[in-house]
GULOKOL-416644 format. One record per residue (C-alpha): residue number from 0; residue in one letter; z, y, x. Coordinates in steps of 0.1 Angstrom, whole numbers. Example, Ala and Ser with C-alpha at 12.3 -4.5 7.8 and 13.67 -1.06 7.14 Angstrom:
<nodes>
<node><drenfi>0</drenfi><guvo>A</guvo><z>78</z><y>-45</y><x>123</x></node>
<node><drenfi>1</drenfi><guvo>S</guvo><z>71</z><y>-11</y><x>137</x></node>
</nodes>
This chain:
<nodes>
<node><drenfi>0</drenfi><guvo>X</guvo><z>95</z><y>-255</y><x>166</x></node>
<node><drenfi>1</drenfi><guvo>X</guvo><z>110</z><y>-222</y><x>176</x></node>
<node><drenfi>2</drenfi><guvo>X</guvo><z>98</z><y>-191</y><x>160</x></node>
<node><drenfi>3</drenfi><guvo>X</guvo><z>107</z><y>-155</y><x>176</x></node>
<node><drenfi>4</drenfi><guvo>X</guvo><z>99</z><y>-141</y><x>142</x></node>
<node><drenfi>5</drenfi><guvo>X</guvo><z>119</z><y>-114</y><x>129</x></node>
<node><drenfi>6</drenfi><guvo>X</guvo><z>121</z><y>-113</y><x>95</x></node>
<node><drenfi>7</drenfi><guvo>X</guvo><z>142</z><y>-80</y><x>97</x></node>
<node><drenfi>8</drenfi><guvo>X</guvo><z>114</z><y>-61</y><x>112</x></node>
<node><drenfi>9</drenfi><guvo>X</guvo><z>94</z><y>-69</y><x>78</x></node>
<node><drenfi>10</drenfi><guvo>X</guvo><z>84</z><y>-30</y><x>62</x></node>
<node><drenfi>11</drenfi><guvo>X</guvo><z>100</z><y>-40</y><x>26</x></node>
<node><drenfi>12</drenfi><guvo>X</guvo><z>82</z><y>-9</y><x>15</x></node>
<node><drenfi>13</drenfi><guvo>X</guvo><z>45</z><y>-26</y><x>21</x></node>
<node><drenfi>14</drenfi><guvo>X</guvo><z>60</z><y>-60</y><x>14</x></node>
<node><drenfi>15</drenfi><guvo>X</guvo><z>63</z><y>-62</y><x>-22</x></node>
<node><drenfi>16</drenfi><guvo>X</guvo><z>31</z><y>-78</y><x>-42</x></node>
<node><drenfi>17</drenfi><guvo>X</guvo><z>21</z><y>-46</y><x>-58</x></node>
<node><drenfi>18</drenfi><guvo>X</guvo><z>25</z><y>-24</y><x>-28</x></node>
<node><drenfi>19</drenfi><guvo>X</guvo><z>7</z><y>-43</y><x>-7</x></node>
<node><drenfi>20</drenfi><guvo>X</guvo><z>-21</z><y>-47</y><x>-27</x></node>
<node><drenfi>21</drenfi><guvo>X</guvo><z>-21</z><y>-11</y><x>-34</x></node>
<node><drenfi>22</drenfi><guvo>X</guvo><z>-21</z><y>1</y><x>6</x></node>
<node><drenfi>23</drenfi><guvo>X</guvo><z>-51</z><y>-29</y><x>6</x></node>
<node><drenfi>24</drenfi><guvo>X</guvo><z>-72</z><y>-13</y><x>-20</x></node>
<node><drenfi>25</drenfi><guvo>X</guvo><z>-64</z><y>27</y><x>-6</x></node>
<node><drenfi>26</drenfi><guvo>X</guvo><z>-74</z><y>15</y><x>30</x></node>
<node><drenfi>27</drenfi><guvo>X</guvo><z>-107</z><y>8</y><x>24</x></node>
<node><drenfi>28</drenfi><guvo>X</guvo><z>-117</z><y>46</y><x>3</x></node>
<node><drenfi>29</drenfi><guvo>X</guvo><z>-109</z><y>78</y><x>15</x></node>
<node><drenfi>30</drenfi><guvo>X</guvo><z>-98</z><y>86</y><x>-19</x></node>
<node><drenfi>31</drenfi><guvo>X</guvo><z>-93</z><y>68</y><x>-54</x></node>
<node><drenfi>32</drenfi><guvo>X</guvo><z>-85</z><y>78</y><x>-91</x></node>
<node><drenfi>33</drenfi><guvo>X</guvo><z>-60</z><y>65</y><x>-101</x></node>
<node><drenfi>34</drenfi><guvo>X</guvo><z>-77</z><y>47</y><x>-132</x></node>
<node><drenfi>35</drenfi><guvo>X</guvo><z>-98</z><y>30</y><x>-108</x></node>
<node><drenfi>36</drenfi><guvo>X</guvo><z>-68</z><y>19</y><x>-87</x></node>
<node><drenfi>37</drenfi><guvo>X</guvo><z>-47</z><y>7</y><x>-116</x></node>
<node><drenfi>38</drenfi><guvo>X</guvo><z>-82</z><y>-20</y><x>-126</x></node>
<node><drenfi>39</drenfi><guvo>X</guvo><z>-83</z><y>-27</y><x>-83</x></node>
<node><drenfi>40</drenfi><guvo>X</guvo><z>-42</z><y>-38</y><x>-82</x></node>
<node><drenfi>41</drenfi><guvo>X</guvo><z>-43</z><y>-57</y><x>-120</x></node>
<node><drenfi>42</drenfi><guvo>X</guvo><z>-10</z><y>-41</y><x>-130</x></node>
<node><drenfi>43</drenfi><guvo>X</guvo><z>-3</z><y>-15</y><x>-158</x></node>
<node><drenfi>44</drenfi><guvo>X</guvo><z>4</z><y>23</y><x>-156</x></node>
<node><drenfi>45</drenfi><guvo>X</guvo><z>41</z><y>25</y><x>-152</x></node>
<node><drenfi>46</drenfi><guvo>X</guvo><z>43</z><y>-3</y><x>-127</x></node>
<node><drenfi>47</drenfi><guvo>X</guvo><z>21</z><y>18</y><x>-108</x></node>
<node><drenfi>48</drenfi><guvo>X</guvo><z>30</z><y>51</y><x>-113</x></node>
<node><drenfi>49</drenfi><guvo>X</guvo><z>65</z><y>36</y><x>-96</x></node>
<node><drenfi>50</drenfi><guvo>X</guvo><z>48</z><y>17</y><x>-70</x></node>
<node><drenfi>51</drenfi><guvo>X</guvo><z>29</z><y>52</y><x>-63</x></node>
<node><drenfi>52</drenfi><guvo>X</guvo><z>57</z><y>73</y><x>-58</x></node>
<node><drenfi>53</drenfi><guvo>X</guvo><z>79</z><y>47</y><x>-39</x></node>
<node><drenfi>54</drenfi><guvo>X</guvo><z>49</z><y>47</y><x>-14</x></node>
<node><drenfi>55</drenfi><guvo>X</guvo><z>49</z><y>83</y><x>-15</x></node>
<node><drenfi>56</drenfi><guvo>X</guvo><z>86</z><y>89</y><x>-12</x></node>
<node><drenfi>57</drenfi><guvo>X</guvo><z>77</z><y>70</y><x>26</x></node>
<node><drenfi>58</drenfi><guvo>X</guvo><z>48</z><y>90</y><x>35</x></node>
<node><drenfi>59</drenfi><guvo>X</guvo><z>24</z><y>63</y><x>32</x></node>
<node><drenfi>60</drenfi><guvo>X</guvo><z>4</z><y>79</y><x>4</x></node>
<node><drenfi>61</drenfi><guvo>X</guvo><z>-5</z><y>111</y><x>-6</x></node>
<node><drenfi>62</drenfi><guvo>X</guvo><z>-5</z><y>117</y><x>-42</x></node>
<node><drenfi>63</drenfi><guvo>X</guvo><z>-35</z><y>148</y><x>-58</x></node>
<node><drenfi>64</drenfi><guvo>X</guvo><z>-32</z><y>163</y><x>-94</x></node>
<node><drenfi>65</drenfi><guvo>X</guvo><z>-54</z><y>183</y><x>-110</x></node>
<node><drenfi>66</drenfi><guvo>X</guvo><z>-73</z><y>188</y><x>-137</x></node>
<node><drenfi>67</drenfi><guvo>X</guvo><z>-112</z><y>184</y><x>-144</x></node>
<node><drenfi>68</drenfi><guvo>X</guvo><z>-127</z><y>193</y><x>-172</x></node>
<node><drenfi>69</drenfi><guvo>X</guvo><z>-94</z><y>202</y><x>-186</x></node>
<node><drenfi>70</drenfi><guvo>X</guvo><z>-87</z><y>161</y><x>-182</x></node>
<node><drenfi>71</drenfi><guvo>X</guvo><z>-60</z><y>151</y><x>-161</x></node>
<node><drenfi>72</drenfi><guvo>X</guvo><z>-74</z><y>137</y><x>-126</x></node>
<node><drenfi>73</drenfi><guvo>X</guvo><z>-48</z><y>114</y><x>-101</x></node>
<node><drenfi>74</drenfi><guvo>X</guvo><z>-64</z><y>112</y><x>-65</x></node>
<node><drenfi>75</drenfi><guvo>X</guvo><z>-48</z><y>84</y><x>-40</x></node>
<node><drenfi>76</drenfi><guvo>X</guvo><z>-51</z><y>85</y><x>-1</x></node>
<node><drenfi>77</drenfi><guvo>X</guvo><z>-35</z><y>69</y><x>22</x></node>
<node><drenfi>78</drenfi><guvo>X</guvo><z>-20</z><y>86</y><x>52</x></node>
<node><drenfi>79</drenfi><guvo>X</guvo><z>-22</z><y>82</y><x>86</x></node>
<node><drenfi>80</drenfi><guvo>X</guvo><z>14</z><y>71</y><x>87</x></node>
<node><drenfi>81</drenfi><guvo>X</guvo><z>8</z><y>47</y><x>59</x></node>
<node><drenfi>82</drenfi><guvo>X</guvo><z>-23</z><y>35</y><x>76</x></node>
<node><drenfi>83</drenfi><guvo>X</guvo><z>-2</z><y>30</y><x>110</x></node>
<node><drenfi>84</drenfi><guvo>X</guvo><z>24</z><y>10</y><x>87</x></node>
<node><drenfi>85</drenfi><guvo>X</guvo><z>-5</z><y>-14</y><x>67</x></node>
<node><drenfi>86</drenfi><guvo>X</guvo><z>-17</z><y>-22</y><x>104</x></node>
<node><drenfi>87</drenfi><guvo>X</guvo><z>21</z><y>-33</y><x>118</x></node>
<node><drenfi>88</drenfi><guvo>X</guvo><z>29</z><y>-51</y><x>84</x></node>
<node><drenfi>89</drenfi><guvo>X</guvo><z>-7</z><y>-67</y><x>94</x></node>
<node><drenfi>90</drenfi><guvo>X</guvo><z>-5</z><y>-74</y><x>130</x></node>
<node><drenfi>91</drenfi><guvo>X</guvo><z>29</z><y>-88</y><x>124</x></node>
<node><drenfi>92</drenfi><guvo>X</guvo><z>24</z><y>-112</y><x>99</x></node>
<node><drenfi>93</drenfi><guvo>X</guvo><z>-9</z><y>-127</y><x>115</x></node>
<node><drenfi>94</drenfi><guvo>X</guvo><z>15</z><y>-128</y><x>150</x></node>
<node><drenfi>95</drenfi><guvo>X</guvo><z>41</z><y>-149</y><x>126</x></node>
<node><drenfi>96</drenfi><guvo>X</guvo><z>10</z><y>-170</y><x>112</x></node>
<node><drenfi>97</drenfi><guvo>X</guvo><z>-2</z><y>-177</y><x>150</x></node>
<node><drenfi>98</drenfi><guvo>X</guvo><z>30</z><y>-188</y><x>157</x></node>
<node><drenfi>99</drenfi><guvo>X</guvo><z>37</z><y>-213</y><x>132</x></node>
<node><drenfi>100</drenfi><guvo>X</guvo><z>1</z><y>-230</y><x>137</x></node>
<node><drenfi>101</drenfi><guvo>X</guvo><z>10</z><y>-241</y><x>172</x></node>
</nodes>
């Protein structure tokens, strides 16, 4: 079976575990707090706080600080870029799974 998959094309920024289950979670909210995200993914602050910015850094998320109530508030969104990217990462890997069930 021949396969004109290219694993190249793969958007390593979406790819990894974390990531991609943080683009899942921000694609279905217009906004989230942070402490809500961080029980939606299942991983701890740091991991993603890193995750976060790494996503950010690509323009796939946009990252809100401010305070309420003199509490610090984190909001996440996803980006229209970073929503164009979730869909490609998407489209591609259900076009590789369509191919391999031939």
């Amino acid at each position: 079976m021949t396969s004109t998959f290219d694993h190249e094309k793969i958007d390593e920024i979406i790819h990894s575990r974390i990531r991609l289950a943080i683009m899942a979670a921000l694609a279905t909210v217009d906004q989230i707090d942070f402490t809500t995200l961080l029980k939606e993914v299942n991983t701890t602050k740091g991991n993603l706080s890193i995750h976060l910015t790494k996503l950010e850094e690509a323009g796939y998320v946009r990252i809100e600080k401010k305070f309420v109530n003199k509490k610090p508030l984190t909001l996440c969104s996803v980006t229209k870029r970073g929503s164009s990217a979730l869909h490609a990462y998407l489209d591609m890997v259900t076009a590789f799974a369509k191919t391999r069930s031939r």
